[in-house]
N, C-alpha and C positions, 0 to 999 in steps of 0.2 A: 706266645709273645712275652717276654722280659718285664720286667716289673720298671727298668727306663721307660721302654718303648710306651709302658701306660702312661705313666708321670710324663713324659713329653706329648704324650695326645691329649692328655685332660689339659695340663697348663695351657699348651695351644691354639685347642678351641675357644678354650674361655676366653682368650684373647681375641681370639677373631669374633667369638660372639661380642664380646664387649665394643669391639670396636664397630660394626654393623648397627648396636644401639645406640652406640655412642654419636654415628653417625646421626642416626636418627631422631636424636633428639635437639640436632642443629639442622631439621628437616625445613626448617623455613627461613635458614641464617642466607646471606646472598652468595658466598660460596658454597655451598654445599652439596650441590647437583653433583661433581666431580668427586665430591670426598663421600658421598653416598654410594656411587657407585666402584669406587674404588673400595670400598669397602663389603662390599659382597663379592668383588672378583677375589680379592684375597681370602675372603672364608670362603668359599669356593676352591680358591688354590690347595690352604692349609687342613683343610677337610679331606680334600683327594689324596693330597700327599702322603696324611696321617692315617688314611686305610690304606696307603701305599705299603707304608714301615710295618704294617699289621695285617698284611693279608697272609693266607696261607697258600695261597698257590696263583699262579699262572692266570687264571680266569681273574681272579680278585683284583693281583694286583693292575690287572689292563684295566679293571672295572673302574680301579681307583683314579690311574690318569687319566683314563675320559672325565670324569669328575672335578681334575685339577685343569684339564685344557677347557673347561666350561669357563675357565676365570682368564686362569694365565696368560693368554695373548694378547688378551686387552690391556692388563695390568699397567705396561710400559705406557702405549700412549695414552692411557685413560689419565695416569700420572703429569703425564708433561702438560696435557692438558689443564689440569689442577694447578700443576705450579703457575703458566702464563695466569689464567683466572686469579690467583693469589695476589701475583707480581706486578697483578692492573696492565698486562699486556693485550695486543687489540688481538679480537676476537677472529681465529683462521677463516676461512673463507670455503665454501662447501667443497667445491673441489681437492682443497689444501685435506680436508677432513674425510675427503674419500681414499685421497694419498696414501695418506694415515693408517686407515685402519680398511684398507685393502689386504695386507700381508696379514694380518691376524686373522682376518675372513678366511683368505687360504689357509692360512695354519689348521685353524679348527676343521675344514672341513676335509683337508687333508688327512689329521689327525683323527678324526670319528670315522671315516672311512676304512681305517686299517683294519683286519689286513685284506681289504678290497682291493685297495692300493695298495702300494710298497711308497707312496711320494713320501709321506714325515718319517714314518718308521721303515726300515727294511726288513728288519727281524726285533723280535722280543722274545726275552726270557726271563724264570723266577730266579732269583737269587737270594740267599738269607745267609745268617751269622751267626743267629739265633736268638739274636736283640733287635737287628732290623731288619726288612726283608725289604727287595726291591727291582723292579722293571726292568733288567739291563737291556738295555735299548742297543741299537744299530743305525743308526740316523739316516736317512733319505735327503736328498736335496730338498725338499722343503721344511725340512730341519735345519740345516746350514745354511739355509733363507733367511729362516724368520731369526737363528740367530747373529746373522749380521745386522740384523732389518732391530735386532732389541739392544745391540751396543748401537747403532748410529742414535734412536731416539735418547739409550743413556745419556749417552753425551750431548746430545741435545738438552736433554736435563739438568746437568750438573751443569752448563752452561746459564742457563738460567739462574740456579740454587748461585754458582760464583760469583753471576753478573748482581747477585741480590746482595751479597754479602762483603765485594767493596764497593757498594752505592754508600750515596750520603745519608740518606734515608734512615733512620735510627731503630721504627721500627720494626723495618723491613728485612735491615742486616737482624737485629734480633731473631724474627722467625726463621731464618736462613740457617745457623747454626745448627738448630734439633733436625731441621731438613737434612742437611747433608749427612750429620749421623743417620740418622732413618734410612735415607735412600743409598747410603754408603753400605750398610750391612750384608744387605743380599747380594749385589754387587761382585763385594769380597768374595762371597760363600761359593757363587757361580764361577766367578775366576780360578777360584782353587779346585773347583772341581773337574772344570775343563781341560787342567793344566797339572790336575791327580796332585794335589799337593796337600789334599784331607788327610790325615794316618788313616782313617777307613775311605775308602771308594761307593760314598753314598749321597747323593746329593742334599746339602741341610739349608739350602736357597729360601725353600719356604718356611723353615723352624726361624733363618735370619730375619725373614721377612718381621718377627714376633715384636723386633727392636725397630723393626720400619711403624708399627702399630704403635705400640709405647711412645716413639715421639711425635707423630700424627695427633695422638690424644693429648698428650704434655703443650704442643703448639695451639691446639685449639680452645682448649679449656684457659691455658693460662695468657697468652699473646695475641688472640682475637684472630686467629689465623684465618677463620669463618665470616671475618666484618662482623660487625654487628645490628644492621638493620634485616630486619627478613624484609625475603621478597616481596609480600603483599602490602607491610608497611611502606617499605621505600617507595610502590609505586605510588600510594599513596602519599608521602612527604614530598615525592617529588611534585609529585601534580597542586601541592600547597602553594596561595600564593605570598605566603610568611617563609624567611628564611630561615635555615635550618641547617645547624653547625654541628657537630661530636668535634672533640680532642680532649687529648689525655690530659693529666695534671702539667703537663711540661709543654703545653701548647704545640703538640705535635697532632697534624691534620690525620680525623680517620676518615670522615663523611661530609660531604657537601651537601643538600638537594640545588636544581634550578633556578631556584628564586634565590638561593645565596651567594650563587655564581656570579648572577646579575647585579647585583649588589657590590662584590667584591670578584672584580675581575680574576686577580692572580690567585683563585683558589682552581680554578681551572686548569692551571701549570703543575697542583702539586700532588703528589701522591699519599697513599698512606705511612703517614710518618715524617713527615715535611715539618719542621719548622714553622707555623703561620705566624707570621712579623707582624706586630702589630695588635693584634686580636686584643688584647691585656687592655687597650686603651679604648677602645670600645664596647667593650664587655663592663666596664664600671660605671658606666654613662646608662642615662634613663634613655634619655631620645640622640641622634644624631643626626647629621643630613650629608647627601651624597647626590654628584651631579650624575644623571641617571638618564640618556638618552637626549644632553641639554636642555634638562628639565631640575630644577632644585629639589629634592623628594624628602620627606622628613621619616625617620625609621625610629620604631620604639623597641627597644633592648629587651628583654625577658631576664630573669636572672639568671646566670649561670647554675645548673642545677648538675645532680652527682647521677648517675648511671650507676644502680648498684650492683648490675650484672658484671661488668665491667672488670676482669682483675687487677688492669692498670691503671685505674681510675678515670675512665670517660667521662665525659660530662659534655653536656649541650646547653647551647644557646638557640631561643629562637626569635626571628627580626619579623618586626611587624611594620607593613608600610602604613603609618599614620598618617598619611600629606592630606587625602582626605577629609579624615575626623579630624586635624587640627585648623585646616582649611572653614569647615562646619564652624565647629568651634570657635573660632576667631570672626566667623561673621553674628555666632549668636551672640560673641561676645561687644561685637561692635552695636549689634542690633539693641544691645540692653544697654550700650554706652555712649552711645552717638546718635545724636539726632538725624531721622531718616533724611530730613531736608538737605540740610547743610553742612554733615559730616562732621560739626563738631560737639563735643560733651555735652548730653541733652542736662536739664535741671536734677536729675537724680549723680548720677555721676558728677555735674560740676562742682553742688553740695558734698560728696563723699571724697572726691579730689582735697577742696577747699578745708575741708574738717583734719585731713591728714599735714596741710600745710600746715595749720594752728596748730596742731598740736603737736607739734615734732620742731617748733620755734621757742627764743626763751621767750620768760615771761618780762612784760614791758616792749616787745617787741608791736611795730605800728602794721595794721594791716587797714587798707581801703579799698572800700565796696563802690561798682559803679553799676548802672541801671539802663539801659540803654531802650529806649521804643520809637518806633517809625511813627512819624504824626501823619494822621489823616490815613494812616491804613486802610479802613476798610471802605473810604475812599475808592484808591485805587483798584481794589478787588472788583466792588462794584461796577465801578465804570471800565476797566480793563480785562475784570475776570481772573479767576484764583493762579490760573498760570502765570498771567504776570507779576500776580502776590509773591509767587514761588521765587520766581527769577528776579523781583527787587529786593526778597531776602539772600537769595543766593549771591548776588553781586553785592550786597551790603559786608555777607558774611567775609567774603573775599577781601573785600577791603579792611575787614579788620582783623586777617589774619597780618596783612602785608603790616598794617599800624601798631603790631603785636610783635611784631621781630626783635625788636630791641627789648623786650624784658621778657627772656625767657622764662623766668620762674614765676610771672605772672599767668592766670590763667581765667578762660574765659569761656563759656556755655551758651546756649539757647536757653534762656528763661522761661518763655513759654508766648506763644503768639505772636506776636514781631517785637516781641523786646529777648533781650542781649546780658547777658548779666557777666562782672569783671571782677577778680579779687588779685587785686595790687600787694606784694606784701614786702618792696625792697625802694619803693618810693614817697616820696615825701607828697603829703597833699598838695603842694603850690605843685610839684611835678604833674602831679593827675590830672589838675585841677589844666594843666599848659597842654600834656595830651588829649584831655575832652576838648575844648574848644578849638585846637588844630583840627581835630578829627572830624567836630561837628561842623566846623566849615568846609571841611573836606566834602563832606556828605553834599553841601547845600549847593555847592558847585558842581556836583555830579548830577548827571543826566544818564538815565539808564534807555535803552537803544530797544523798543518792542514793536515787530511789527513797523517797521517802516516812522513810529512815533518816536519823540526823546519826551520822557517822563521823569520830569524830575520831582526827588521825594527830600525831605528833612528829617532830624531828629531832635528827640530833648536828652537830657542828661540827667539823671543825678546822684550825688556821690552822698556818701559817708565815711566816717574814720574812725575808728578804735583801738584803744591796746589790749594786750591781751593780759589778761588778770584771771585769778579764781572764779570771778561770776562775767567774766565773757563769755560772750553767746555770738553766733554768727549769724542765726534768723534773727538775733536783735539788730547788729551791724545793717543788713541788707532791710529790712524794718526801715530804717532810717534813710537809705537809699532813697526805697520804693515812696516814701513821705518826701523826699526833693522832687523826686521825679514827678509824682503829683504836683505840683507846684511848679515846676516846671510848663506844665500843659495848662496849667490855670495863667502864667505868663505870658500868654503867646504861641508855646513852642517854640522851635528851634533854638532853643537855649541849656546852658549850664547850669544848674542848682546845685550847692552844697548846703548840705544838712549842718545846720546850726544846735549844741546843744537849746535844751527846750524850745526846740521848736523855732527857733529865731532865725528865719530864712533869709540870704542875703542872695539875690545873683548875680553870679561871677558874670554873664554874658547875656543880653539878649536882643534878639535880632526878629524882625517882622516878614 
């Protein structure tokens, strides 16, 4: 054997070794299964072949292409296979896949039988040059079978590799180019040798094959030709019930799971390397909402993070359905803000509300406290029982959300037991003073409906006014409320009291 023939068997196993590893170290990427296997048919092939060009006789070289027919007839459709897989085409159907690899079944077992048979081979002989030596065949019709049967699948292929390469698809044409060189090499090598137009008459299919290897590695290392979720993960991601996005720097679609589909329908439509429109605008957002089965759903964003396997710069997002915990949320937060009874700002919230109007007002600015309590309350509990209590506050409250329309930036709480507490801060006291008394006749002329009974109840009133200066205080304002309203109830009840500096009580209203 020639000192070529060595330097072309080392070079080419190393190749084929390297790609068998190479394979296997994308042993859990979600293409893989096809370029695994494709990749032991070729060291198979390239192996036989290269004790082909280095046997010394007759016996060897047969030895050798039984060793290359252990790969080669699969090779073609194991490929095309690969490519559909790649190109996210739908998956054949078993019978389509018996079709398939019917004719290579024949082929091998044709070809391992010789010379039992004369069906692949008719005759074989040694040939050499003195640099390569080689098989010279005499073809059998299941020769001229399998190869019409290995240009129709080409072409089937190259179909594929073309249909990928004017799609829209950006990344897709990308891996399509190193393809068609890879799969164009051996191709050539095979044509010219069918067609004697080598200067030597030896076949170098499989040495071509070395450049089908080189850009198989160059696509999968650098173009993600492999996807990049493994299999075990993805079923996992999918099975997530948070959505879960990959794309590249340039917003081109690689990976979807289920739960992001649902979220976002037209991701469903797109392949790897799509355009996602849109994505940039919710990807900067913390939460978002999306109508989700006629249901308003709230989603929380994750941040765009980097994928540093990645040589195009992947990166993910993942969506978390929050309707839930923000659902939670909003009722703890009601439950710490609103009075269980009657739905409006219990006395901690209406002080923490009230304290942010004052101080976010200038100073000199008029603000008035009002004080509101049901007379003879426990009265009516007594003799009608806490439900009715509930329900002559609950229709009280009612009524003074409706008497509250008119000054929105007033606001108004549950003080605590059946009193009502008010802070005014864009009206004049003769105004307040014209609201309480409407309101408290309002009251007196209501009759609340229990039980087949009409129960009617009153109120007292009392107010105070303050500016707001350096030593304003709001538990002093309401202080002064709570001292009319006192006074109030020493009146009669169902009356208005406004709070007089020092104490000087005058009432605006009162009625028996």
């Amino acid at each position: 054997m020639s000192e070529l023939a060595v330097l072309i068997s080392f070079s080419s196993v190393f190749l084929a070794v390297g790609m068998v590893l190479f394979s296997l170290k994308f042993r859990t990427a979600e293409k893989s299964l096809f370029f695994i296997l494709l990749s032991f048919q070729v060291f198979l092939y390239i192996v036989g072949y290269l004790l082909e060009i280095t046997s010394h006789d007759l016996s060897e070289a047969l030895y050798a292409t039984r060793v290359q027919y252990l790969g080669f007839p699969f090779i073609l459709p194991n490929s095309y296979l690969f490519l559909r897989d790649i190109f996210g085409k739908k998956n054949i159907s078993t019978w389509q896949a018996i079709l398939l690899f019917i004719i290579p079944m024949v082929t091998i077992t044709a070809m391992q039988s010789y010379p039992i048979t004369n069906l692949f081979y008719q005759h074989v002989e040694y040939v050499s040059n003195g640099h390569f030596a080689n098989a010279l065949i005499t073809p059998g019709p299941i020769y001229h079978l399998h190869t019409v049967y290995s240009y129709i699948i080409t072409t089937l292929s190259f179909g594929l590799i073309f249909e990928a390469y004017f799609s829209h698809n950006t990344l897709v044409k990308k891996q399509s180019i190193p393809l068609l060189i890879g799969f164009s090499a051996p191709v050539i090598a095979s044509v010219c040798y069918l067609l004697r137009l080598a200067p030597v008459q030896y076949d170098f299919t499989p040495l071509a094959t070395a450049l089908t290897i080189l850009m198989l590695i160059y696509s999968a290392n650098y173009q993600n030709l492999l996807q990049v979720v493994p299999l075990a993960k993805r079923q996992l991601i999918d099975s997530m019930e948070d959505g879960f996005i990959i794309f590249d720097e340039e917003t081109h679609f690689i990976y979807a799971n289920n739960a992001a589909k649902k979220i976002f329908h037209s991701l469903n439509d797109l392949q790897p390397g799509d355009k996602i429109e849109g994505i940039e605008t919710y990807v900067k957002q913390t939460f978002f909402t999306r109508n989700i089965d006629g249901e308003e759903r709230i989603y929380e964003i994750s941040k765009v993070r980097q994928i540093e396997k990645l040589k195009n710069g992947g990166m993910y997002v993942t969506i978390h359905d929050a309707t839930e915990k923000e659902r939670l949320l909003q009722q703890l937060h009601n439950k710490a803000k609103y009075d269980y009874l009657t739905n409006i700002y219990n006395r901690g919230a209406f002080f923490e509300r009230a304290e942010q109007i004052i101080t976010s007002a200038q100073s000199g600015a008029i603000f008035i406290a009002l004080l509101l309590d049901v007379d003879n309350f426990k009265a009516i509990n007594d003799h009608y029982g806490h439900s009715c209590g509930d329900y002559v506050l609950k229709t009280l409250c009612g009524e003074i959300r409706n008497s509250m329309v008119p000054f929105p930036t007033s606001i108004f709480g549950r003080y605590g037991g059946e009193e009502f507490s008010f802070l005014f801060d864009t009206l004049t006291v003769e105004q307040v003073l014209t609201f309480a008394e409407n309101f408290r006749e309002r009251i007196a002329n209501l009759a609340v409906e229990w039980q087949g009974q009409l129960i009617p109840f009153t109120i007292s009133i009392g107010i105070s006014s303050g500016m707001k200066t350096e030593s304003f205080l709001l538990e002093e304002l309401f202080l002064k409320a709570d001292v009319a309203l006192y006074q109030a109830k020493n009146n009669g009840k169902n009356c208005v009291i406004l709070y007089k500096n020092e104490q000087n009580l005058e009432g605006f209203s009162s009625a028996n």
